[in-house]
CHARMM internal coordinates of N, CA and C (Angstrom, degrees):
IC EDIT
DIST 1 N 1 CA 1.4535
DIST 1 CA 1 C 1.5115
ANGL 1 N 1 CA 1 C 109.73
DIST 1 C 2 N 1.8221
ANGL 1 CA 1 C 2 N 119.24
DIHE 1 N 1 CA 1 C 2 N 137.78
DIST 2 N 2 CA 1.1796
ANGL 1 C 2 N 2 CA 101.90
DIHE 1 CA 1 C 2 N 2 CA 172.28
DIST 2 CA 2 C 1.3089
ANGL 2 N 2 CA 2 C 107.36
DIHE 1 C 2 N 2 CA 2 C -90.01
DIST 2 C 3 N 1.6224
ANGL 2 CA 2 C 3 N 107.30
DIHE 2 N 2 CA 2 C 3 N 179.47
DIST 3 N 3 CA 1.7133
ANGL 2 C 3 N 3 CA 123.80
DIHE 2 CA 2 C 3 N 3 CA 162.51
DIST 3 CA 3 C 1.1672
ANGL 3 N 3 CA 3 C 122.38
DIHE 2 C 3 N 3 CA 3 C -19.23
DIST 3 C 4 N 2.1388
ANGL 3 CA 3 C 4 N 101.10
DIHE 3 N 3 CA 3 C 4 N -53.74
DIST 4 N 4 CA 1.8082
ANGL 3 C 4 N 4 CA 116.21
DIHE 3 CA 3 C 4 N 4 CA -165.25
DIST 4 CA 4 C 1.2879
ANGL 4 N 4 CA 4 C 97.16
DIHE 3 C 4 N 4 CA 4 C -72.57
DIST 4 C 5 N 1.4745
ANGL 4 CA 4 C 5 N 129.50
DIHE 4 N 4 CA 4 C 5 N -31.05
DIST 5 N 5 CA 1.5413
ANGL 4 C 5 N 5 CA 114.97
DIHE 4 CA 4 C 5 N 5 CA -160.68
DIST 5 CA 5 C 2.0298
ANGL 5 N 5 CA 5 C 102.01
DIHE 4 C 5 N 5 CA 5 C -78.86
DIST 5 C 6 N 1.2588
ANGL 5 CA 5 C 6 N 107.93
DIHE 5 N 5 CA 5 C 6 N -36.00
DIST 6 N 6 CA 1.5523
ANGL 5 C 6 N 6 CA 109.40
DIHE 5 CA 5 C 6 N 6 CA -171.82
DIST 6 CA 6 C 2.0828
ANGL 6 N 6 CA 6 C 106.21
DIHE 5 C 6 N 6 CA 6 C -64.23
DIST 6 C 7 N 1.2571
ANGL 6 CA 6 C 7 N 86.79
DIHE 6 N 6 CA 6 C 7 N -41.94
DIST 7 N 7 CA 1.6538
ANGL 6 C 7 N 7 CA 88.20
DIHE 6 CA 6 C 7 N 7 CA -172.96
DIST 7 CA 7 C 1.7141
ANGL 7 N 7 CA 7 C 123.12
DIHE 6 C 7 N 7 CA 7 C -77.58
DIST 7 C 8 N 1.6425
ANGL 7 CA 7 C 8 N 98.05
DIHE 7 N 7 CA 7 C 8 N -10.27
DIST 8 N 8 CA 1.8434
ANGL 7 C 8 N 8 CA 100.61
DIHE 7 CA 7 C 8 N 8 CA 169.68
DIST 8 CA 8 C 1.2352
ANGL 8 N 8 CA 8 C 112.71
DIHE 7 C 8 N 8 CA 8 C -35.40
DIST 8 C 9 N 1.1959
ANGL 8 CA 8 C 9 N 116.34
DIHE 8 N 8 CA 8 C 9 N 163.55
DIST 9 N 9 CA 1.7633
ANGL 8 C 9 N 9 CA 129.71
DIHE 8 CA 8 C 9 N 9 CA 178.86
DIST 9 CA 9 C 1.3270
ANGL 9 N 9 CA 9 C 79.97
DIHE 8 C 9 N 9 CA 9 C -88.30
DIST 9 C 10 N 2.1616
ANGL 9 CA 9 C 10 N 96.52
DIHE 9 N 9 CA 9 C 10 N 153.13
DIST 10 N 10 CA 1.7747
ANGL 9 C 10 N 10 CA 79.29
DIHE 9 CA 9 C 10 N 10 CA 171.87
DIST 10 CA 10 C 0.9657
ANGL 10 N 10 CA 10 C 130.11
DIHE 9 C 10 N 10 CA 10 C -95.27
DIST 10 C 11 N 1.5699
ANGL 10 CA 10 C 11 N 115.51
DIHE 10 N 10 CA 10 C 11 N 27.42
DIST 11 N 11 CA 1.3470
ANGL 10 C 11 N 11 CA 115.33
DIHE 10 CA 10 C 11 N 11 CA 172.41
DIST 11 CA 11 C 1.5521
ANGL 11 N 11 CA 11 C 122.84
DIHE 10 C 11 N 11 CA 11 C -87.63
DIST 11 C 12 N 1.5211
ANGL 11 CA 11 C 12 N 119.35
DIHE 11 N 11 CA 11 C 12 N -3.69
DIST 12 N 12 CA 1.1555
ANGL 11 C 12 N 12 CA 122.69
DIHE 11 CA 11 C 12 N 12 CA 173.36
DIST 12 CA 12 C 2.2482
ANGL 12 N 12 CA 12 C 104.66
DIHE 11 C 12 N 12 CA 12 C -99.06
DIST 12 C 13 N 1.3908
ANGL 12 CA 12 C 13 N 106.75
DIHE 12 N 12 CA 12 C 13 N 8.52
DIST 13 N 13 CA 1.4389
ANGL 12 C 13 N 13 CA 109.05
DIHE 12 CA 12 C 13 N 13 CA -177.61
DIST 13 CA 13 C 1.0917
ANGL 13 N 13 CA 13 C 93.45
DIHE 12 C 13 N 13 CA 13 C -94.16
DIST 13 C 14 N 1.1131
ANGL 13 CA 13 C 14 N 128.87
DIHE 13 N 13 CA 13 C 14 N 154.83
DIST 14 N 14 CA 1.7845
ANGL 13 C 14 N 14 CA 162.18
DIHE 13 CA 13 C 14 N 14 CA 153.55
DIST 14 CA 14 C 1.5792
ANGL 14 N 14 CA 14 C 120.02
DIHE 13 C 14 N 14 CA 14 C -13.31
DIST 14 C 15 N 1.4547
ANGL 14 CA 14 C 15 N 88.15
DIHE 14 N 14 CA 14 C 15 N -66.08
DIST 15 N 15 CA 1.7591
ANGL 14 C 15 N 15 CA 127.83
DIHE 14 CA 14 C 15 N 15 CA -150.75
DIST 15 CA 15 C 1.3913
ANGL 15 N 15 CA 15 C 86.27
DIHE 14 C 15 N 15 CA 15 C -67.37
DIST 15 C 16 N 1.3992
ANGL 15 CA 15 C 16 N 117.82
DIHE 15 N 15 CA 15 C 16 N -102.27
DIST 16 N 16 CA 1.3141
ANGL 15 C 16 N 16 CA 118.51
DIHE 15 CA 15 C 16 N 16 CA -167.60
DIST 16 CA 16 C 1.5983
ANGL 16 N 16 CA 16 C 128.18
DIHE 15 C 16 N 16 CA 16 C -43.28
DIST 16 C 17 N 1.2528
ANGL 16 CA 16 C 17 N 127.08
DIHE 16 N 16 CA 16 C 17 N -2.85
DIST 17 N 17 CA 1.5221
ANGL 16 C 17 N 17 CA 122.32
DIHE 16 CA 16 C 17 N 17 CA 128.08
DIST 17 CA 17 C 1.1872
ANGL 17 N 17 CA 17 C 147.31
DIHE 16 C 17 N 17 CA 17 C -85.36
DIST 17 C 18 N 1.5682
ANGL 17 CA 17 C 18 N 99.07
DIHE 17 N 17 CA 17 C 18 N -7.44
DIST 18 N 18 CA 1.4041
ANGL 17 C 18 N 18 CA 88.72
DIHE 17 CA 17 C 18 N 18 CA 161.89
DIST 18 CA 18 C 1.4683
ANGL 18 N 18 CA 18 C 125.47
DIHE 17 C 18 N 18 CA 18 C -82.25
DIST 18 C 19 N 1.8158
ANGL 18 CA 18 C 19 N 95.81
DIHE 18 N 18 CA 18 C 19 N -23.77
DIST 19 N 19 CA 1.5197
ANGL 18 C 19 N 19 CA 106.46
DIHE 18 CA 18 C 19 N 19 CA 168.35
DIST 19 CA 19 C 1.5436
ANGL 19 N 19 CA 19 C 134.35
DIHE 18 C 19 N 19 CA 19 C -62.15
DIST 19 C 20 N 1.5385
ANGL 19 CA 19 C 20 N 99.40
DIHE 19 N 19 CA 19 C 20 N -22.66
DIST 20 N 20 CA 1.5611
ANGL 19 C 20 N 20 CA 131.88
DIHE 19 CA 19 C 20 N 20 CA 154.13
DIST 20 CA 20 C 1.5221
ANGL 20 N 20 CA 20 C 124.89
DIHE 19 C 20 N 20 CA 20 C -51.08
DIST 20 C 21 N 1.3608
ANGL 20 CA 20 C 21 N 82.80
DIHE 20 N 20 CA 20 C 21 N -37.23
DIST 21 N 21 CA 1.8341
ANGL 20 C 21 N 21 CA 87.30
DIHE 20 CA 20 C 21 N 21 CA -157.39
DIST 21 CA 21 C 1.9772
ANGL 21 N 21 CA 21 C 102.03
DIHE 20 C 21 N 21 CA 21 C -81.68
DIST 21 C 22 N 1.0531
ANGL 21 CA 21 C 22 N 112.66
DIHE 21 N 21 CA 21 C 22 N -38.58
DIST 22 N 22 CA 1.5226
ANGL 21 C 22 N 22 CA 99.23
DIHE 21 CA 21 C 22 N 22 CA -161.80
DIST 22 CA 22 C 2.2157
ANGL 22 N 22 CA 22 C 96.90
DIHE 21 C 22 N 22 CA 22 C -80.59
DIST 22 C 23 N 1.7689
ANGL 22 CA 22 C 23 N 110.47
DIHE 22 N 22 CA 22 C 23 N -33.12
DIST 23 N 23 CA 1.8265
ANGL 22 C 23 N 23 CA 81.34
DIHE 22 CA 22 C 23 N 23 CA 169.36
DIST 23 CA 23 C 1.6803
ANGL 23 N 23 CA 23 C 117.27
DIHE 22 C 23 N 23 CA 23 C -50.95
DIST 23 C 24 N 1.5585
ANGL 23 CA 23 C 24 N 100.68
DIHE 23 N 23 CA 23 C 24 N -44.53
DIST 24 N 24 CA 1.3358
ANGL 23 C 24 N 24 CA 97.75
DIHE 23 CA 23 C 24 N 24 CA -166.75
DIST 24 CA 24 C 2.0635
ANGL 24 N 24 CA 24 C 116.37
DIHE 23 C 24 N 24 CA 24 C -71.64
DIST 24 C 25 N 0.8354
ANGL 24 CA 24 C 25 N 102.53
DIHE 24 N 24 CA 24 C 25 N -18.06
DIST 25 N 25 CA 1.4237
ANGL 24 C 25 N 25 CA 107.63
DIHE 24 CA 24 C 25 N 25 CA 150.81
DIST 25 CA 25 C 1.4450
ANGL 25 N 25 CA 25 C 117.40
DIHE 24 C 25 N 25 CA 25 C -70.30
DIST 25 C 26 N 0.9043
ANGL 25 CA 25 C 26 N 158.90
DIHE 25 N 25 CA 25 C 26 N -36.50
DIST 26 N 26 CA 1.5831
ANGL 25 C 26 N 26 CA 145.31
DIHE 25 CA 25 C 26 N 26 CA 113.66
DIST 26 CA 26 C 1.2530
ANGL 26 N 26 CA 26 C 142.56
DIHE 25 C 26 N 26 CA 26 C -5.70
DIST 26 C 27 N 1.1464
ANGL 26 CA 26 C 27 N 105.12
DIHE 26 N 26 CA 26 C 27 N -68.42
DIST 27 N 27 CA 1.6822
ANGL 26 C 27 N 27 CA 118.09
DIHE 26 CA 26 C 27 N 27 CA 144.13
DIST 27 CA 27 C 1.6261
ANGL 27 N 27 CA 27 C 135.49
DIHE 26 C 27 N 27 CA 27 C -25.34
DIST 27 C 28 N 1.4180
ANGL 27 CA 27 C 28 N 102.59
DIHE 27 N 27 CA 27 C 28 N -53.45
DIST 28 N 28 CA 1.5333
ANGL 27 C 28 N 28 CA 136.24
DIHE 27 CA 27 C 28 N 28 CA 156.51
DIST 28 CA 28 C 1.2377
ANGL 28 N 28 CA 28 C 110.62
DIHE 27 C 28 N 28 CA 28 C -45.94
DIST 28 C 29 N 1.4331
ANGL 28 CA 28 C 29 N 128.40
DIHE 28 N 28 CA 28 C 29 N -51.34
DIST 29 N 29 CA 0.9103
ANGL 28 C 29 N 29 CA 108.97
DIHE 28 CA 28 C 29 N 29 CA -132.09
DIST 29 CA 29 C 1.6702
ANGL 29 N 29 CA 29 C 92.24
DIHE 28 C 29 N 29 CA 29 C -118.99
DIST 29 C 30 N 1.3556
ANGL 29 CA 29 C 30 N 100.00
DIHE 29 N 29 CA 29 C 30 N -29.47
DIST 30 N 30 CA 1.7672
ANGL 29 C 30 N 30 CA 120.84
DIHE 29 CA 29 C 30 N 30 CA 150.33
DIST 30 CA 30 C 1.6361
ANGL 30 N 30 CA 30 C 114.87
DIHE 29 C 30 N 30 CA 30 C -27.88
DIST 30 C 31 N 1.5345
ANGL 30 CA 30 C 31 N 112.67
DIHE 30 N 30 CA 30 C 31 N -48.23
DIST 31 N 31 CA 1.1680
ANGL 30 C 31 N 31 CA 118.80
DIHE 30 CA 30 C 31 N 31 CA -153.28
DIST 31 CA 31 C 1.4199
ANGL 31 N 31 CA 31 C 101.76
DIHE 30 C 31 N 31 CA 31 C -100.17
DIST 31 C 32 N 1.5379
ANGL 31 CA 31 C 32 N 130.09
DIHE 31 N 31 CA 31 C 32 N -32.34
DIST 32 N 32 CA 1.1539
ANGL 31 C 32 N 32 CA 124.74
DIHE 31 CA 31 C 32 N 32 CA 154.58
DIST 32 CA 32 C 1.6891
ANGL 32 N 32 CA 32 C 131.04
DIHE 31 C 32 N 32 CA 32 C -58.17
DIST 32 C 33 N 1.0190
ANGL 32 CA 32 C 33 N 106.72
DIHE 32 N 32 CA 32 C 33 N -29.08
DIST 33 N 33 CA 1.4428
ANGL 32 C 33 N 33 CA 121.86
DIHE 32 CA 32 C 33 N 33 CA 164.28
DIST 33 CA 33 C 1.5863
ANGL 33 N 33 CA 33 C 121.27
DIHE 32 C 33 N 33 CA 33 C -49.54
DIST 33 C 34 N 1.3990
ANGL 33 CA 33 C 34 N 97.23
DIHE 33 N 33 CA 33 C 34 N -58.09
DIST 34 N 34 CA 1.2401
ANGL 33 C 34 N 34 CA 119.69
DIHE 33 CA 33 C 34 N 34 CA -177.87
DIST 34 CA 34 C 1.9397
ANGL 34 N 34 CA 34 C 105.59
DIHE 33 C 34 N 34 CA 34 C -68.29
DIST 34 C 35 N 1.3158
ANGL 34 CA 34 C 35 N 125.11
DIHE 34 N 34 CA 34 C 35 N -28.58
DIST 35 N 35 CA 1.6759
ANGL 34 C 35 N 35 CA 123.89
DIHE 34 CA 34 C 35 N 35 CA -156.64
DIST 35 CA 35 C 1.8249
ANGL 35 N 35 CA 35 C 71.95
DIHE 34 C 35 N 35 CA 35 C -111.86
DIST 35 C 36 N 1.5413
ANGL 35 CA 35 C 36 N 129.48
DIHE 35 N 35 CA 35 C 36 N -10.59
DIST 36 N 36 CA 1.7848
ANGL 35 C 36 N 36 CA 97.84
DIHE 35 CA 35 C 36 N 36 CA 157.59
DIST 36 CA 36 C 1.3692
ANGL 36 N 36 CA 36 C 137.71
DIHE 35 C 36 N 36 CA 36 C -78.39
DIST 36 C 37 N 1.8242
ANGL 36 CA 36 C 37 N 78.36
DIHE 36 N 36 CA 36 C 37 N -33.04
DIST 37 N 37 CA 1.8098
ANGL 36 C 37 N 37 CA 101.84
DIHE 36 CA 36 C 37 N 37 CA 175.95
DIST 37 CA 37 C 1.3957
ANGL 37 N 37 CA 37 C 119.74
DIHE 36 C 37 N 37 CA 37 C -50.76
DIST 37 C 38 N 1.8640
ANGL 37 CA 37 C 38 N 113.39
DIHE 37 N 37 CA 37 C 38 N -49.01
DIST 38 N 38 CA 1.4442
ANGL 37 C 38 N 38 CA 126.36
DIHE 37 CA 37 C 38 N 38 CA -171.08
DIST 38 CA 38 C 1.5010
ANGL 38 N 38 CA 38 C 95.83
DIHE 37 C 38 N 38 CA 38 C -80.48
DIST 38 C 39 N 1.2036
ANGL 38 CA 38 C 39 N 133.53
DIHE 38 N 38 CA 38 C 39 N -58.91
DIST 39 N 39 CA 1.7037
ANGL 38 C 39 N 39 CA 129.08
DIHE 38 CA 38 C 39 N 39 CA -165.85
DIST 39 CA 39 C 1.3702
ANGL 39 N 39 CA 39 C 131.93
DIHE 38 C 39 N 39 CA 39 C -59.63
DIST 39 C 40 N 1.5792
ANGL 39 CA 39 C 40 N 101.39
DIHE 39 N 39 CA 39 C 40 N -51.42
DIST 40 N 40 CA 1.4983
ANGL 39 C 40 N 40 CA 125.54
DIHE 39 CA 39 C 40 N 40 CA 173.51
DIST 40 CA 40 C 1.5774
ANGL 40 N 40 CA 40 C 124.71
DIHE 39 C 40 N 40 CA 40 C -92.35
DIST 40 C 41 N 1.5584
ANGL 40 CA 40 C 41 N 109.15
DIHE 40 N 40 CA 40 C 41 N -14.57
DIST 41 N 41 CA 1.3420
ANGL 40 C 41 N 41 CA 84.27
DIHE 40 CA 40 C 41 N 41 CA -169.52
DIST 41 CA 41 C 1.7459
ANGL 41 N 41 CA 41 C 93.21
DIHE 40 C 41 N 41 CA 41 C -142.20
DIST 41 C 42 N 1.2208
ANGL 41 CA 41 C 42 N 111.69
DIHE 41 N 41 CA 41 C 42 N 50.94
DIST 42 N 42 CA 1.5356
ANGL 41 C 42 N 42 CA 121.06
DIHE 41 CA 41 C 42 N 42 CA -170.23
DIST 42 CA 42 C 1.4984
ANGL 42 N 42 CA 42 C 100.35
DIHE 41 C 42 N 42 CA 42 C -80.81
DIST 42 C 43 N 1.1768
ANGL 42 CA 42 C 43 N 121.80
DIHE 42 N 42 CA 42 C 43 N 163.74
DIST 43 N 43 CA 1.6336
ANGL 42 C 43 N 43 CA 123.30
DIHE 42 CA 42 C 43 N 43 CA 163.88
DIST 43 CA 43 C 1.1171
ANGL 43 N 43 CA 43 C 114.60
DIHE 42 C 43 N 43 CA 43 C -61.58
DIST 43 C 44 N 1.4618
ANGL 43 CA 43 C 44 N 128.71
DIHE 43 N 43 CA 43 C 44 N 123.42
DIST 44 N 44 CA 1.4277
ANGL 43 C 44 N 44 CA 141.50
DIHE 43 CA 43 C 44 N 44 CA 143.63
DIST 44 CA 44 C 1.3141
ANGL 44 N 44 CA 44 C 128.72
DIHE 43 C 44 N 44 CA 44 C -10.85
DIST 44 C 45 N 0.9991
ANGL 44 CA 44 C 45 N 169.27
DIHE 44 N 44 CA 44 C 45 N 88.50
DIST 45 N 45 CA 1.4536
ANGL 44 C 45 N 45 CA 150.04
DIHE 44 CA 44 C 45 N 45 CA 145.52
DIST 45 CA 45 C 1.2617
ANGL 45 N 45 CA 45 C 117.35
DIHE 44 C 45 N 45 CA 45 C -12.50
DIST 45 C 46 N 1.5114
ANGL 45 CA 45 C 46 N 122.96
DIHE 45 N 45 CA 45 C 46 N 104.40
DIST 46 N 46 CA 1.5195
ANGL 45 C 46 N 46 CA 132.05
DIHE 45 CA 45 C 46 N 46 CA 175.79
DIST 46 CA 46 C 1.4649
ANGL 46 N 46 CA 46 C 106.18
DIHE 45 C 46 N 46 CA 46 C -29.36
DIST 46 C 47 N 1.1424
ANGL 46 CA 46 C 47 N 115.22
DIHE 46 N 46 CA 46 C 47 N 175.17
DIST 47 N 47 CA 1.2222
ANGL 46 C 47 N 47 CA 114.39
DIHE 46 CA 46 C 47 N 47 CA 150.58
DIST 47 CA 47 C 1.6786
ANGL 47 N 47 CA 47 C 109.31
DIHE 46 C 47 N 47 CA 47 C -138.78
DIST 47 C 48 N 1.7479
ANGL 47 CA 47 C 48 N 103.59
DIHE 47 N 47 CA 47 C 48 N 177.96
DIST 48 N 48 CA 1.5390
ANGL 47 C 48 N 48 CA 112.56
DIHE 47 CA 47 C 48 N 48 CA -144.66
DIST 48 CA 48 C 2.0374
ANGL 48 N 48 CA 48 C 89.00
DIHE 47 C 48 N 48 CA 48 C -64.54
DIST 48 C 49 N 1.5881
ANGL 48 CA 48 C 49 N 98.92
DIHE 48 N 48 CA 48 C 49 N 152.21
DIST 49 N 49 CA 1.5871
ANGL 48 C 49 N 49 CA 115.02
DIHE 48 CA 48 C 49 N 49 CA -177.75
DIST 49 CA 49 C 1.4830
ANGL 49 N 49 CA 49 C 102.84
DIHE 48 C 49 N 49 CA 49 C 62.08
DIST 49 C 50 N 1.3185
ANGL 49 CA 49 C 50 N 117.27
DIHE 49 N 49 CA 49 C 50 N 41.44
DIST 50 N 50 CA 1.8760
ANGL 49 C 50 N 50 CA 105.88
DIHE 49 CA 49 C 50 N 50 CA 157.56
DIST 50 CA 50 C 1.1465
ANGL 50 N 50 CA 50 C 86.06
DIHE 49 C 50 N 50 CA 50 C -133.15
DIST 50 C 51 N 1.4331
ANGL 50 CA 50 C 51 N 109.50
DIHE 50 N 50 CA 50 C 51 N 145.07
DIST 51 N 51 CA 1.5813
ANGL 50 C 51 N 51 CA 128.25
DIHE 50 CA 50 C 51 N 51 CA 140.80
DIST 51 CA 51 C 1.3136
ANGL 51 N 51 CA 51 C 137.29
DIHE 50 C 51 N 51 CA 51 C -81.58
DIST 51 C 52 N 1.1900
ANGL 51 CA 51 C 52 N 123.92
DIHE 51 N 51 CA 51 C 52 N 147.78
DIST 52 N 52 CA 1.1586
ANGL 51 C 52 N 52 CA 114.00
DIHE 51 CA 51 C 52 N 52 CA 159.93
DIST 52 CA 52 C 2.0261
ANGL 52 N 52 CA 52 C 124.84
DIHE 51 C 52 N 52 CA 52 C -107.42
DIST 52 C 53 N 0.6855
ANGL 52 CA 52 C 53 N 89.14
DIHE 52 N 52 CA 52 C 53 N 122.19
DIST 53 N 53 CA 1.9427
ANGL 52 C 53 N 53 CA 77.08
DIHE 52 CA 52 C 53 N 53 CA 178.39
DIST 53 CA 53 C 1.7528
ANGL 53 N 53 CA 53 C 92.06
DIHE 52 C 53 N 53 CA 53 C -134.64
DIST 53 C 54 N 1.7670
ANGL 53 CA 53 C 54 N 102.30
DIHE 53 N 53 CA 53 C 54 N 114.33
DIST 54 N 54 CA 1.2355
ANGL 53 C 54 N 54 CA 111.49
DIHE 53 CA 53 C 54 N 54 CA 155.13
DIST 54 CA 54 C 1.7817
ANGL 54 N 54 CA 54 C 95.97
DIHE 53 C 54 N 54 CA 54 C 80.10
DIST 54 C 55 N 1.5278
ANGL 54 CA 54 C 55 N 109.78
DIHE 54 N 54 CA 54 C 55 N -131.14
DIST 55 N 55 CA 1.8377
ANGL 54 C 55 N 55 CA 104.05
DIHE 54 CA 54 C 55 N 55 CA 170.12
DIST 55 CA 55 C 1.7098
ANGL 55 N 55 CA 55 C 96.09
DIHE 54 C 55 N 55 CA 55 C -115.98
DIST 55 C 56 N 1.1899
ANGL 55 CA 55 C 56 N 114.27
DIHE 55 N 55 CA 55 C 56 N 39.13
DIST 56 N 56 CA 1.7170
ANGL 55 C 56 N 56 CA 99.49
DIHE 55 CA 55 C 56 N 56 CA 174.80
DIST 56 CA 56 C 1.5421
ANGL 56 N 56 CA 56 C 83.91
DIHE 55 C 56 N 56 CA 56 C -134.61
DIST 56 C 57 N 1.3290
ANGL 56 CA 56 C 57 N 78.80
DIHE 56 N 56 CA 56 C 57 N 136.90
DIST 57 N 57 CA 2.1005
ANGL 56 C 57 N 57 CA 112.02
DIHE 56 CA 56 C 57 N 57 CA -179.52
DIST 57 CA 57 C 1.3943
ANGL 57 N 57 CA 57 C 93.19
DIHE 56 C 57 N 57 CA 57 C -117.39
DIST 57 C 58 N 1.4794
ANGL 57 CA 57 C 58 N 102.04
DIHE 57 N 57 CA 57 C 58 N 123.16
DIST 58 N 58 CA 1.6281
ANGL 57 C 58 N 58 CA 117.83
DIHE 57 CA 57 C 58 N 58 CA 144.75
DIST 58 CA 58 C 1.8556
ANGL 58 N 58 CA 58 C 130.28
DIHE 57 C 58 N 58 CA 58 C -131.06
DIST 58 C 59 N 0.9840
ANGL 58 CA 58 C 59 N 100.37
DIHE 58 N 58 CA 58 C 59 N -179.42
DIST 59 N 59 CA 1.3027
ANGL 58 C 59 N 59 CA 98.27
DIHE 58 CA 58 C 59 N 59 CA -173.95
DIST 59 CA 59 C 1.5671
ANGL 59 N 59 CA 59 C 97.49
DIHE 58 C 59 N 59 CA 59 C -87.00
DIST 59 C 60 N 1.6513
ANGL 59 CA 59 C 60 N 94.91
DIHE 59 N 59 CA 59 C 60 N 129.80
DIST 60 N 60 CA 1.7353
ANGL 59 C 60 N 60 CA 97.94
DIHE 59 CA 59 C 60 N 60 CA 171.14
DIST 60 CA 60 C 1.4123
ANGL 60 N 60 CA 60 C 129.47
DIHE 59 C 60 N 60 CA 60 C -80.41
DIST 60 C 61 N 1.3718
ANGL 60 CA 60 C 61 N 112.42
DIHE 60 N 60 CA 60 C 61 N 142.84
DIST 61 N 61 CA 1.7273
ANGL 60 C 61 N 61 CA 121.03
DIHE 60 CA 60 C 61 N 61 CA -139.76
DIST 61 CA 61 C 1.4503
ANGL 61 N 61 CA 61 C 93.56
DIHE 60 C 61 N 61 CA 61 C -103.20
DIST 61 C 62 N 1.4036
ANGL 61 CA 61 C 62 N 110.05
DIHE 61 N 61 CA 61 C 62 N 112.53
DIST 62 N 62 CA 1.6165
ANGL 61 C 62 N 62 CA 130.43
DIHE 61 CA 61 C 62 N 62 CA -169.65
DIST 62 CA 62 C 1.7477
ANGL 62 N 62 CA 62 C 110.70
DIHE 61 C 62 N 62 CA 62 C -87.75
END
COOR INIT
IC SEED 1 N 1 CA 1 C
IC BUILD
């Protein structure tokens, strides 16, 4: 190894992005997860004559 390679800042070295790269691939991927959960797959709004009690929906008995 020369001199120039030991004294880089370590932001121009290798290592510590690659060590970077897989939390923040997590993170990523954390956060997309999370903006499917809230956007796409939120609870419904009942509609009129269903109940809800607890996670079991039935039709309310008239």
């Amino acid at each position: 190894m020369t001199n120039e390679k030991i004294n880089q800042p370590w932001w121009k070295q290798m290592w510590p992005w690659l060590l970077i790269s897989g939390p923040a691939v997590a993170i990523m991927g954390c956060a997309i997860t999370i903006w499917l959960a809230v956007n796409l797959y939120a609870d419904q709004p009942l509609h009129d004559g269903v109940v809800k009690q607890g996670l079991k929906v039935e039709q309310a008995h008239k």
